[in-house]
FIPA-555478 format. One record per residue (C-alpha): x, y, z. Coordinates in steps of 0.5 Angstrom, whole numbers, plus 2048, in hexadecimal, padded with zeros to 3 digits. Example, Ala and Ser with C-alpha at 12.3 -4.5 7.8 and 13.67 -1.06 7.14 Angstrom:
# residues 2
8197F7810 81B7FE80E 
***
This chain:
# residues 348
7C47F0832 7C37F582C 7C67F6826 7C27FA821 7C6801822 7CA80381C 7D180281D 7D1809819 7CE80C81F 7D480A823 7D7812824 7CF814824 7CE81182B 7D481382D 7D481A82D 7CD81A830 7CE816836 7D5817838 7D681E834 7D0822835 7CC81F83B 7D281C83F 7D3815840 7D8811842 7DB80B83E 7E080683E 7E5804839 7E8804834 7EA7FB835 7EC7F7831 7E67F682B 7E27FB82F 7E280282D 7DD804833 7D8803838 7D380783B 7D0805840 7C8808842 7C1808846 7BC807842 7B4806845 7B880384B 7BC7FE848 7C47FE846 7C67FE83F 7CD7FE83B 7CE802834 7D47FE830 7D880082B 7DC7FA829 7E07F8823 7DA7F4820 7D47F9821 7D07FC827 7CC7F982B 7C87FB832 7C97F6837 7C47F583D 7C27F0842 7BC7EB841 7B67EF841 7B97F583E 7B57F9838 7BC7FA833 7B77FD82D 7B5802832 7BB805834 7BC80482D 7B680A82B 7B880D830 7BF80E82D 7BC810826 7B8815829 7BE81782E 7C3818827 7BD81B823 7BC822829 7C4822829 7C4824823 7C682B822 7CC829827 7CF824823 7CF82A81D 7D282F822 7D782A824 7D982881D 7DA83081B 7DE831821 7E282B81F 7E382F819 7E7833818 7EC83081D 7F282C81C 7EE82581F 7EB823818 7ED81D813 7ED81F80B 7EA818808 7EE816802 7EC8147FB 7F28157F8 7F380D7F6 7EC80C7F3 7EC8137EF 7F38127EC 7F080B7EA 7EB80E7E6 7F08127E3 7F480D7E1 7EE8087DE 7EB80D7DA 7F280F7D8 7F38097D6 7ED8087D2 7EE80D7CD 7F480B7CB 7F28047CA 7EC8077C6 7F180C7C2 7F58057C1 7EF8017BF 7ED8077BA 7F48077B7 7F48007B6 7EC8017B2 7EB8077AF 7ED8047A8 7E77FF7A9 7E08027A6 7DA7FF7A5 7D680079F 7CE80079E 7CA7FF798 7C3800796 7BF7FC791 7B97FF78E 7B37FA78C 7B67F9786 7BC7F6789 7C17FC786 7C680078B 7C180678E 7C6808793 7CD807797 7D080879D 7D88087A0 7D98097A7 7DE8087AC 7DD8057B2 7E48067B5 7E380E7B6 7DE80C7BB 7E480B7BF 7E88117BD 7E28157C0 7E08117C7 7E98117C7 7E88197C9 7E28187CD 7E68147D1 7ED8187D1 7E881E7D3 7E581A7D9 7EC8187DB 7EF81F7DA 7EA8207DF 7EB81A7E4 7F181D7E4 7F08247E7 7EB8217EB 7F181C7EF 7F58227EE 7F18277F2 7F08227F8 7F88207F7 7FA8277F9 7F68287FE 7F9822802 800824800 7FF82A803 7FD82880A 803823809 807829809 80582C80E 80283180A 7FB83080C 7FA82E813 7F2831816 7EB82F811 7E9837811 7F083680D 7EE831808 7E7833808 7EA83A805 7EE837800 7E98327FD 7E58387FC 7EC83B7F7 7EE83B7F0 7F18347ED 7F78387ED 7F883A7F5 7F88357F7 7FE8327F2 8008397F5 8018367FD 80582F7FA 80A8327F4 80F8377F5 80E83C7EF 81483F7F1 8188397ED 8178397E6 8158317E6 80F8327EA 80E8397E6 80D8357E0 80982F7E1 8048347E6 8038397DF 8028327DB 7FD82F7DF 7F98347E0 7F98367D9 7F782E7D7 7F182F7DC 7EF8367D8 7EF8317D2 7EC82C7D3 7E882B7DA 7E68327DB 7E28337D4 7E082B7D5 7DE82D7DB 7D98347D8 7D68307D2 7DC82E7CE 7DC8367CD 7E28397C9 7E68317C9 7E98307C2 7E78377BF 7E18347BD 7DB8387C1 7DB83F7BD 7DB83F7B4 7DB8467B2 7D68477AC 7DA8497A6 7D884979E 7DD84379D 7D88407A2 7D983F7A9 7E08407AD 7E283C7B3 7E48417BA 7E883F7BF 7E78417C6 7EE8417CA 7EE8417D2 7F28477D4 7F484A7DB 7EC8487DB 7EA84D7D4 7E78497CE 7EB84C7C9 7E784A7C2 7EB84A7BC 7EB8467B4 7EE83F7B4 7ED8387B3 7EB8327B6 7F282E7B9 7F28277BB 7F48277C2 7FA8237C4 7F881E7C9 7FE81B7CB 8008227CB 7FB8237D2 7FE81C7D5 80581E7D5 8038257D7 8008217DE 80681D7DE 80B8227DE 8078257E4 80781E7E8 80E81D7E7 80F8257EA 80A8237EF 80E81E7F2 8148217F2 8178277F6 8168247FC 80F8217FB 81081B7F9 80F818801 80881A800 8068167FA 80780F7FE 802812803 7FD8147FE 7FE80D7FB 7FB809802 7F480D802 7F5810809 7F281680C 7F781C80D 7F581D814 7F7825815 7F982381D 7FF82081A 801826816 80182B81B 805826820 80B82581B 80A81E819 80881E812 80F824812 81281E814 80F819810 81081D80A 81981E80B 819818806 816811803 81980D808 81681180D 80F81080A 80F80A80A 811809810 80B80E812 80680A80D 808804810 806805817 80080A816 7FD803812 7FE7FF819 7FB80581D 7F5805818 7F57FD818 7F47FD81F 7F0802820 7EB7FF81A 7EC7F881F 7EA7FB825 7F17F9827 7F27FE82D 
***
């Protein structure tokens, strides 16, 4: 027996054996994915794919490694038809979207919550100063220094409102996506494909309904956090604050401000604005709570478990189904979670 194949693989050897040359397999059995049976040199073998790896069986006097090689090698010259199938594959129905909805929105909430409690420590300190003094050789006061400290904390507290500002649209990005598919609304890759090539602002397109006033609002207010924000953060910190351009000028140098409008920059006279952060929070909150309403709210359990949308379920009427409501859902959720725990388990 011979255990060295990498379980990774398990989809590779499948495809070149069954798929493209043609043999036969057994299964699936209880623990036991398949089985392909072949002749190599004269002697039988038996490819298995098992809940605790792969491995090639063969009687006594049987040469596994080799069969092993000649596998690799076989997996090497197939490779332009697993790229072929895998572009046929995809711009059909028959794809699974992976899912990083939990770990992206955690990141969001950690560094949301960082900021905070560096503005709070900030708060708390910002009175406190240290002071330096420096002697000369004579022992007299030469020089003095005040600073303080606490100030480094108002700073890195902006470092990380941008970056969770920016977590957030990353989270959201993907978030979009996923709820359209559960909606129906995207149901072939070519379809998704296509869209994650758009703006931001199509793909809220394809989940709120502009046509209500509600979803109006925060769409126009999410859009116009992330020209303020994330996309001069994005490009050099260019235009964020109206701190990039100072206008020369006899009383020294005047700051500009460069506004995002209908995509112009638009120079004009004005002075530097400290931003209104927990004005960008709610912003993303009122988003979240509009987000999960209007019939929406269902698809806030599903991307919660980390689950790939699977594009076939979309298109057969399950995720429709599904999304009638919380408790039918859940109900989804709980009997998708067996479905995946058996299969993980080889419990066929």
């Amino acid at each position: 027996m011979f255990r060295g194949i990498p379980s990774h693989d398990y989809y590779l050897v499948f495809f070149l054996f069954v798929d493209l040359l043609g043999f036969k397999y057994l299964g699936p059995f209880e623990k036991v994915a398949y089985i392909i049976q072949l002749d190599f040199e004269g002697q039988q073998y038996s490819i298995v794919y098992a809940k605790f790896g792969m491995r090639i069986e063969c009687s006594e006097g049987g040469n596994p490694e080799a069969v092993y090689a000649a596998v690799k090698r076989g997996i090497k010259a197939a490779r332009p038809y697993y790229l072929w199938r895998a572009k046929e594959a995809s711009t059909t129905s028959n794809l699974n979207l992976e899912s990083k909805c939990p770990q992206l929105w955690e990141k969001y909430v950690f560094l949301k919550e960082q900021s905070k409690m560096l503005l709070e420590k900030f708060e708390s300190e910002k009175e406190n100063r240290v002071v330096e003094k420096g002697y000369d050789e004579e022992g007299s006061l030469n020089w003095t220094t005040i600073s303080f400290p606490a100030y480094d904390f108002r700073k890195q507290s902006v470092w990380l409102h941008e970056t969770a500002v920016d977590a957030f649209f990353c989270w959201c990005e993907q978030a979009l996506v996923h709820i359209a598919v559960l909606m129906c609304k995207l149901t072939t890759g070519k379809e998704i494909a296509d869209l994650l090539r758009r703006e931001f602002g199509e793909k809220c397109k394809l989940v709120f309904d502009l046509s209500v006033s509600d979803d109006k609002l925060v769409y126009d207010e999410i859009l116009d956090l992330r020209t303020e924000l994330r996309n001069y953060v994005a490009h050099g910190s260019f235009g964020k604050d109206g701190s990039t351009f100072q206008f020369h000028s006899r009383v020294g140098s005047v700051p500009l401000k460069i506004l995002d409008n209908d995509n112009r920059s638009e120079f004009r006279f004005g002075t530097y604005n400290v931003r209104n952060w927990e004005n960008d929070y709610a912003r993303i909150e009122r988003f979240l709570s509009q987000l999960w309403s209007m019939g929406r709210g269902p698809a806030r359990q599903y991307l919660e478990t980390g689950f790939p949308c699977v594009l076939t379920l979309a298109t057969d009427g399950t995720y429709q189904q599904a999304m009638k409501s919380d408790e039918e859902m859940g109900k989804f959720i709980e009997v998708w979670a067996h479905m995946i725990d058996d299969s993980a388990n080889m419990d066929f």
